[in-house]
VOPAGU-2260 file (C-alpha; in pm, 1 decimal, decimal comma):
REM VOPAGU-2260
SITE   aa  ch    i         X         Y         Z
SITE  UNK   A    0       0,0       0,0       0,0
SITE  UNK   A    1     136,2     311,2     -76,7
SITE  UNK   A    2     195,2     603,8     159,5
SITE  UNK   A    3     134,5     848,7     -54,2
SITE  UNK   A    4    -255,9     706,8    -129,9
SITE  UNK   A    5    -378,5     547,9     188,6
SITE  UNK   A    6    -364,3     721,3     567,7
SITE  UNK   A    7    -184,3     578,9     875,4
SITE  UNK   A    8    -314,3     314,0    1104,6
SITE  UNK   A    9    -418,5     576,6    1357,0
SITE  UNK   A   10    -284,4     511,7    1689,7
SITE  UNK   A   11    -436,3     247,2    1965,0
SITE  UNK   A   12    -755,0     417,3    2101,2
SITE  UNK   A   13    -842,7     627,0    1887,1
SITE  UNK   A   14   -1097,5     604,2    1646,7
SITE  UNK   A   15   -1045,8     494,1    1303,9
SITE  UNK   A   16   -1183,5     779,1    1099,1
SITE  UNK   A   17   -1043,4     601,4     743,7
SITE  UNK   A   18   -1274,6     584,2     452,6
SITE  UNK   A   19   -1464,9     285,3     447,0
SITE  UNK   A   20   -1664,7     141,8     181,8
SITE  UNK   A   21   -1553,9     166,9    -213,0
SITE  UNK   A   22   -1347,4     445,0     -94,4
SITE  UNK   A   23   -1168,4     263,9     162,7
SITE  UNK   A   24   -1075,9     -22,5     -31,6
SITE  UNK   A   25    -912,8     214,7    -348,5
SITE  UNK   A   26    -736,8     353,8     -72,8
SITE  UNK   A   27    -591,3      40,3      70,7
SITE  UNK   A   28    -545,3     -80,0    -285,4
SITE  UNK   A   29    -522,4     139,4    -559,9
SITE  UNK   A   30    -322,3     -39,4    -831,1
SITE  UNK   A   31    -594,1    -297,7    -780,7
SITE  UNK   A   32    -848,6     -31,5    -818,9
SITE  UNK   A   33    -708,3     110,7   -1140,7
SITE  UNK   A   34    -673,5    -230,8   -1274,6
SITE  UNK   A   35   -1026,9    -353,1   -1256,6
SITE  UNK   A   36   -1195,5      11,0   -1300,7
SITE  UNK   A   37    -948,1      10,1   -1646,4
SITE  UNK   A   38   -1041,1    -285,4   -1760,8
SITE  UNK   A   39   -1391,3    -228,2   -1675,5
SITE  UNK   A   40   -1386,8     119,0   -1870,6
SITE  UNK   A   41   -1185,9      -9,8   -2261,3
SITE  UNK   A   42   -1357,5    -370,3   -2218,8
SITE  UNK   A   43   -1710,8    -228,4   -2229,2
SITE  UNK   A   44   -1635,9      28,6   -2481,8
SITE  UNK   A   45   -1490,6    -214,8   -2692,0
SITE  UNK   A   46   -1722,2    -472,1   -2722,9
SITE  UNK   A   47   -1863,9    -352,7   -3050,1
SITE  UNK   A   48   -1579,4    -378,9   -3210,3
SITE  UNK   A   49   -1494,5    -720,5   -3083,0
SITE  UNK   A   50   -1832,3    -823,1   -3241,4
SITE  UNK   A   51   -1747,7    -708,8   -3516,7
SITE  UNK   A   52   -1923,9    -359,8   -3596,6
SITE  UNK   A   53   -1818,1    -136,5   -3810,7
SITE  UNK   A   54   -1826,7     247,7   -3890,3
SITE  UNK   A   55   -1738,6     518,1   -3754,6
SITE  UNK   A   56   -1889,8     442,9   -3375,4
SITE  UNK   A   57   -1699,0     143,3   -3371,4
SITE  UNK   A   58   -1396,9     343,6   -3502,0
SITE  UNK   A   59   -1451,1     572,6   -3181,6
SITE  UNK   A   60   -1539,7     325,5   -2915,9
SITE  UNK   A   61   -1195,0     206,7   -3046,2
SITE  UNK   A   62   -1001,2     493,7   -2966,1
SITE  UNK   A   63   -1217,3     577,5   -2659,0
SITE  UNK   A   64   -1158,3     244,3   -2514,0
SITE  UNK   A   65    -817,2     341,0   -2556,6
SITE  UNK   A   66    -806,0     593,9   -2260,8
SITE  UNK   A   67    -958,3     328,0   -2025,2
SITE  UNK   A   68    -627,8     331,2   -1819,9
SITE  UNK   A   69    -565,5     709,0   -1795,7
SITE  UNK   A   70    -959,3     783,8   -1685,5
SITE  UNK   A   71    -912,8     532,4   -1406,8
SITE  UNK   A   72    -625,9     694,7   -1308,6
SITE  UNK   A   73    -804,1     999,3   -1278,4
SITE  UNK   A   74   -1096,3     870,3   -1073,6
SITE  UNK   A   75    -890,7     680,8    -877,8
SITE  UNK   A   76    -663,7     944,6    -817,7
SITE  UNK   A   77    -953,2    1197,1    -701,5
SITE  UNK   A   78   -1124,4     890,2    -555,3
SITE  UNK   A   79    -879,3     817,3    -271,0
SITE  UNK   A   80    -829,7    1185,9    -260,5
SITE  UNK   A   81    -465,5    1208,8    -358,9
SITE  UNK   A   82    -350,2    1579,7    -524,8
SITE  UNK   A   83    -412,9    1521,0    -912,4
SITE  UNK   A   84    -153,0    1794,3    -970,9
SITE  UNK   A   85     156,0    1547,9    -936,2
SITE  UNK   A   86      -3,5    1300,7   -1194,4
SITE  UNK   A   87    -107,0    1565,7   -1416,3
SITE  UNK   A   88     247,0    1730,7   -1448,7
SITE  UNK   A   89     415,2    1375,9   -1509,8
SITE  UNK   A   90     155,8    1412,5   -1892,9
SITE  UNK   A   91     360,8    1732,9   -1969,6
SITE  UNK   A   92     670,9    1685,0   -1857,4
SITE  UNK   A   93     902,4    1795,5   -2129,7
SITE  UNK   A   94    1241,5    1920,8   -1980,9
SITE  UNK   A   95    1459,3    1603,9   -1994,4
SITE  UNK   A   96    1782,1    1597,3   -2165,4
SITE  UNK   A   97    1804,7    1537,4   -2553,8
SITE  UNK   A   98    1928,1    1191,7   -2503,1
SITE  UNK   A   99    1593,0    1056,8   -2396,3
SITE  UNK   A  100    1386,2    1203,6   -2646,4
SITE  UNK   A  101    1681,5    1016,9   -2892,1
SITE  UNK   A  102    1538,1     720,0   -2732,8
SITE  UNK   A  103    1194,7     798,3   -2695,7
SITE  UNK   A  104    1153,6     865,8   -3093,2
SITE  UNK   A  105    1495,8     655,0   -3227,9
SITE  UNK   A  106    1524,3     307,5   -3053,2
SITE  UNK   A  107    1223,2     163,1   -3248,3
SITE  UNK   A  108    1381,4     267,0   -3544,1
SITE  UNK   A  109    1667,3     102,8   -3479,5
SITE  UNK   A  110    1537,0    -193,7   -3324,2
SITE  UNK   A  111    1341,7    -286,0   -3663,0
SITE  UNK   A  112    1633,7    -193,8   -3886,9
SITE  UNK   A  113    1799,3    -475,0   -3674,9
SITE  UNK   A  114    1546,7    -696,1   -3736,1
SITE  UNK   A  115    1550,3    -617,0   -4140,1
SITE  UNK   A  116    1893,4    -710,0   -4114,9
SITE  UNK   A  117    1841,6   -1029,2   -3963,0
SITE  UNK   A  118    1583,3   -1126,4   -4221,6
SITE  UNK   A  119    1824,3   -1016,6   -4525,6
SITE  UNK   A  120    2098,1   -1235,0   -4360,6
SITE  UNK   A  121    1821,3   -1571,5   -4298,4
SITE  UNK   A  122    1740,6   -1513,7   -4676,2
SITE  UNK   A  123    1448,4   -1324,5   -4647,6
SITE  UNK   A  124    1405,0   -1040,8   -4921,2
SITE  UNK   A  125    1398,2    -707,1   -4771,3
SITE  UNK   A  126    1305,1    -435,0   -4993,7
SITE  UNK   A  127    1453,1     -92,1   -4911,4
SITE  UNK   A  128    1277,0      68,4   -5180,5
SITE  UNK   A  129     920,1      15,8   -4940,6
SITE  UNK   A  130    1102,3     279,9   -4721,3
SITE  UNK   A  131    1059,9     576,1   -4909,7
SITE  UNK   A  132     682,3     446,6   -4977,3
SITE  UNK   A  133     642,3     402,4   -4594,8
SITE  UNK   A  134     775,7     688,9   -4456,4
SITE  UNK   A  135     446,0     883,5   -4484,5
SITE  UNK   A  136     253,4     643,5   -4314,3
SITE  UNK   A  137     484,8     620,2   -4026,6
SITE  UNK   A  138     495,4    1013,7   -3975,7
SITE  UNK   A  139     112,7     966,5   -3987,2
SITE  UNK   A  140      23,5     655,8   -3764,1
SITE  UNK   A  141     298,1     820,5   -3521,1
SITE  UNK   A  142     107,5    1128,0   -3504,5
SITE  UNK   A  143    -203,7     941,3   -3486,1
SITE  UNK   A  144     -48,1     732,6   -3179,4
SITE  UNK   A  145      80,7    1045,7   -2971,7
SITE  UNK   A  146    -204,8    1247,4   -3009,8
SITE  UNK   A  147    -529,0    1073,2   -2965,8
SITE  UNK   A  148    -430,7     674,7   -3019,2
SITE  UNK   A  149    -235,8     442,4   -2780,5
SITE  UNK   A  150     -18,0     693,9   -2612,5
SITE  UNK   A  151    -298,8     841,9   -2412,6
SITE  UNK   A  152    -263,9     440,0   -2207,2
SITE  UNK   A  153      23,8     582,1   -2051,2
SITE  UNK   A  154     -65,9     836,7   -1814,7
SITE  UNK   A  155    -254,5     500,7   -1625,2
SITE  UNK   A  156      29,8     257,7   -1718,1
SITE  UNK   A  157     315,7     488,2   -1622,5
SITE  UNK   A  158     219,2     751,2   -1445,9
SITE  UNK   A  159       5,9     611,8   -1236,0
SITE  UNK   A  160      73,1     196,7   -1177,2
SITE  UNK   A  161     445,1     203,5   -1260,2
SITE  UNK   A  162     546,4     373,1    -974,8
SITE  UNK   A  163     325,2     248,9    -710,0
SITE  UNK   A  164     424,9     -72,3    -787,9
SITE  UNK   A  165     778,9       8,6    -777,2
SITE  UNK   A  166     749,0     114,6    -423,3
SITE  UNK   A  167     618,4    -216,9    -336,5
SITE  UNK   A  168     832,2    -445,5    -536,0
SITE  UNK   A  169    1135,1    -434,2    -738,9
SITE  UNK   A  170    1136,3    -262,1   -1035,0
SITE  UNK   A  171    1218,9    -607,4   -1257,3
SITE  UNK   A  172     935,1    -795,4   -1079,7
SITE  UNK   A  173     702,7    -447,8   -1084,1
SITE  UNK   A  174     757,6    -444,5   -1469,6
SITE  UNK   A  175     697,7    -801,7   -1512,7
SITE  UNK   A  176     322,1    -758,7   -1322,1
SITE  UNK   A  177     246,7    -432,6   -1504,1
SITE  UNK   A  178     351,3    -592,2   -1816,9
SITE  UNK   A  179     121,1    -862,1   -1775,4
SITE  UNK   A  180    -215,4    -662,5   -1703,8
SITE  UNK   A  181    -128,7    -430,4   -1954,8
SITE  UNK   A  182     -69,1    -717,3   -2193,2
SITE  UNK   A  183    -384,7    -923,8   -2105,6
SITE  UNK   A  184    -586,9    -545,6   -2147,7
SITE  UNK   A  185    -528,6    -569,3   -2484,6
SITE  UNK   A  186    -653,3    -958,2   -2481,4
SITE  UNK   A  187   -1006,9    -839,6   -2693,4
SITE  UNK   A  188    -824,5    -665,7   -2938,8
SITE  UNK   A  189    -512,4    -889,6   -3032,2
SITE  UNK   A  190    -624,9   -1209,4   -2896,0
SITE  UNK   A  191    -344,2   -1473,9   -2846,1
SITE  UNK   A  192    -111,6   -1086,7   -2960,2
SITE  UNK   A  193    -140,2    -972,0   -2590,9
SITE  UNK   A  194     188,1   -1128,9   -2502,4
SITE  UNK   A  195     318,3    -880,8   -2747,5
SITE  UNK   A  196     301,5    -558,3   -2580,6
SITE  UNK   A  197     431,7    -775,8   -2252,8
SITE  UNK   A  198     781,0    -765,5   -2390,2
SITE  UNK   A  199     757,3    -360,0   -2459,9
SITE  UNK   A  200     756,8    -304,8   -2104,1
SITE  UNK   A  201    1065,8    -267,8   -2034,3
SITE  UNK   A  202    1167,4      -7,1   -2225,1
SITE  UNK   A  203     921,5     207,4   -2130,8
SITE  UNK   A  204    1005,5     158,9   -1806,5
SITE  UNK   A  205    1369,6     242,2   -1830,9
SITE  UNK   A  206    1218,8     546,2   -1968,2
SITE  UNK   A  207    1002,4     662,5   -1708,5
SITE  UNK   A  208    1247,5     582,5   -1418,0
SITE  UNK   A  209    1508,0     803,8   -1571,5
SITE  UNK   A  210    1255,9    1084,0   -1615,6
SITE  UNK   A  211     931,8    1088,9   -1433,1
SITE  UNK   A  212     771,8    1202,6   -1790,4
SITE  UNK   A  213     510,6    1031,6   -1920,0
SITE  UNK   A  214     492,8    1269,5   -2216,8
SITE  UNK   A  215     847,8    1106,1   -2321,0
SITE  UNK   A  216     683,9     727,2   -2306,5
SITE  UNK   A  217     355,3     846,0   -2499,9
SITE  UNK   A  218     640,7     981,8   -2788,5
SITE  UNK   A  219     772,2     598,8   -2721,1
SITE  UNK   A  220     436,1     474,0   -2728,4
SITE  UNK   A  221     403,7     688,9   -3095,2
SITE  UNK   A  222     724,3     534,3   -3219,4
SITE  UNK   A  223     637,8     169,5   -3147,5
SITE  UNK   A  224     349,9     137,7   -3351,1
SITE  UNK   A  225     446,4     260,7   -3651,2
SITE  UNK   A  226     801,9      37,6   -3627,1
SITE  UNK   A  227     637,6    -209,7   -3560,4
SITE  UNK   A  228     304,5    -137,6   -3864,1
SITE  UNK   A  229     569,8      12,3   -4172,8
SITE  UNK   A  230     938,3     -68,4   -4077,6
SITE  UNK   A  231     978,7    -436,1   -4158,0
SITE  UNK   A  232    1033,5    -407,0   -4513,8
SITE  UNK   A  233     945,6    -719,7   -4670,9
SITE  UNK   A  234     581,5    -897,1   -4628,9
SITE  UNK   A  235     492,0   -1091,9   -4267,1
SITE  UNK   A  236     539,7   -1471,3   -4227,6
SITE  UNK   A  237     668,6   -1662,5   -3997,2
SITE  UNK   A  238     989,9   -1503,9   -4015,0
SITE  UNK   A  239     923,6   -1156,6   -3982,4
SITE  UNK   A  240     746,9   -1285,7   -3650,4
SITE  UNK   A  241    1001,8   -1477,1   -3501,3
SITE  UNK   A  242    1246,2   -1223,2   -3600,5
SITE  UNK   A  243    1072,9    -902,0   -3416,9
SITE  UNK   A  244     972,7   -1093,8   -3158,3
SITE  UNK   A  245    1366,1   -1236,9   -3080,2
SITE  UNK   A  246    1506,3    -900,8   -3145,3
SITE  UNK   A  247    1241,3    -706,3   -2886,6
SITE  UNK   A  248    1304,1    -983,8   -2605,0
SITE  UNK   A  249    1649,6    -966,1   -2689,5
SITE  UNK   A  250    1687,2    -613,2   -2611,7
SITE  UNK   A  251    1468,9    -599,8   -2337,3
SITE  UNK   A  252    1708,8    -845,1   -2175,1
SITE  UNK   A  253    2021,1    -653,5   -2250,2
SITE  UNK   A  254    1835,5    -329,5   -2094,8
SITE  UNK   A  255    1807,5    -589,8   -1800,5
SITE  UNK   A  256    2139,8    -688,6   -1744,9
SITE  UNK   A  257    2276,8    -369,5   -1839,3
SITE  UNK   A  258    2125,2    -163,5   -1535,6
SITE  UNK   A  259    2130,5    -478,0   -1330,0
SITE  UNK   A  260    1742,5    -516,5   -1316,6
SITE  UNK   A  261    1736,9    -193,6   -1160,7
SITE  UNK   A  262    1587,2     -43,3   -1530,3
SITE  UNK   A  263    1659,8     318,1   -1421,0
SITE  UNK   A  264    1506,8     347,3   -1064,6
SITE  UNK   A  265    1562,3     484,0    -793,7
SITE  UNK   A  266    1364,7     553,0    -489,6
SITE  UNK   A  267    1417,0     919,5    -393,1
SITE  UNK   A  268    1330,9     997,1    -791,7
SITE  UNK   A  269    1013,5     763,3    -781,9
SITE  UNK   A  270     886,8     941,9    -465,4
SITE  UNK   A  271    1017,0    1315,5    -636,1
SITE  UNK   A  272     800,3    1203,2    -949,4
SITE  UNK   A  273     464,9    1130,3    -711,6
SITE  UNK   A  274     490,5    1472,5    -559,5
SITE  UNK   A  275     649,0    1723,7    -760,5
């Protein structure tokens, strides 16, 4: 339970004036609370589309369902009557050193031109003349992404689970539970695909524990889906799958081992990002 969300155990008698109730319980529990009210919020929403309507309501239930995580965040947040200020500032966050927005908007890049390399050197044909053809629809579905699309997830994901956890548990084990209900919240969209976003994770949160900005992992968020969508420059089999799905996992576990599991944290700059 975090100290920053629930109040003290008053002392022996006196009378317990906590919130009971709905209240009481966020209080006690409020990654729990985010979860289910998350979930509760995108799975609703999205049931049309996983039906299979079409249009332009299903179109924005999509995207609406989207926000799911970021809406509980801010009823939780008001709910067990923590300051929304903190949160709020963590969305617009934009003074961090160059080298993060390098990562923020470059390592997907990179990761997939990796990944067309390994498929030229299996025998795969990778044509680098789709680039130039893609490049517009990358600048779009990036813009797409960061403004109104998947990006808008993190504010929940990030700036509000991610670092409760972390003052709980480690932050390797932390990632590996937020990766999983973030993974399994995409389970009516992508099906058996949720254990893909599982493995993103970890980059994102190297990204937040070295700057408290949740702006930088929406840019991150914007960059992932269009490397993943236009960058691999040949058509998708079998290959292409095992491929990006070998060179994600394989960076996530040099990130790992690189910072020692630690993945950026540390605990006076988690508790700095809750309350400035």
């Amino acid at each position: 339970m975090s100290t920053q969300d629930a109040e003290h155990r008053p002392p022996a008698g006196t009378v317990d004036d906590r919130p009971r109730g709905l209240t009481g319980w966020a209080a006690a529990h409020p990654v729990a609370a985010f979860v289910v009210l998350a979930y509760a919020i995108s799975w609703t929403l999205w049931v049309p589309v996983v039906v299979g309507a079409g249009g332009a309501v299903a179109q924005v239930l999509f995207v609406v369902g989207g926000l799911g995580p970021a809406v509980a965040a801010l009823l939780v947040t008001r709910r067990i009557g923590a300051p929304l200020g903190p949160w709020a500032r963590q969305i617009v966050r934009w003074r961090v050193p160059l080298r993060y927005y390098l990562y923020a908007l470059g390592l997907p890049s990179l990761l997939f031109a990796i990944v067309n390399v390994e498929l030229a050197i299996v025998g795969q044909e990778v044509d680098l003349a789709l680039l130039g053809d893609r490049l517009p629809a990358y600048l779009m579905t990036f813009l797409a992404v960061a403004t109104i699309g998947g990006g808008f997830e993190e504010p929940g994901w990030r700036g509000f689970a991610l670092p409760r956890l972390q003052e709980r548990f480690a932050p390797l084990a932390a990632t590996c539970l937020l990766a999983l209900v973030w993974g399994v919240w995409h389970l009516p969209l992508y099906g058996l695909g949720f254990v893909g976003p599982m493995v993103f994770a970890f980059y994102y949160t190297w990204l937040y524990n070295r700057t408290g900005s949740v702006l930088l992992c929406i840019l991150l968020h914007g960059s992932f889906t269009p490397a993943l969508d236009h960058l691999v420059l040949r058509a998708d089999n079998l290959a292409v799958d095992v491929a990006i799905g070998a060179t994600l996992v394989a960076g996530a576990v040099v990130l790992v081992v690189v910072t020692k599991g630690r993945l950026g944290f540390d605990a006076a700059r988690n508790s700095a990002y809750r309350t400035a």
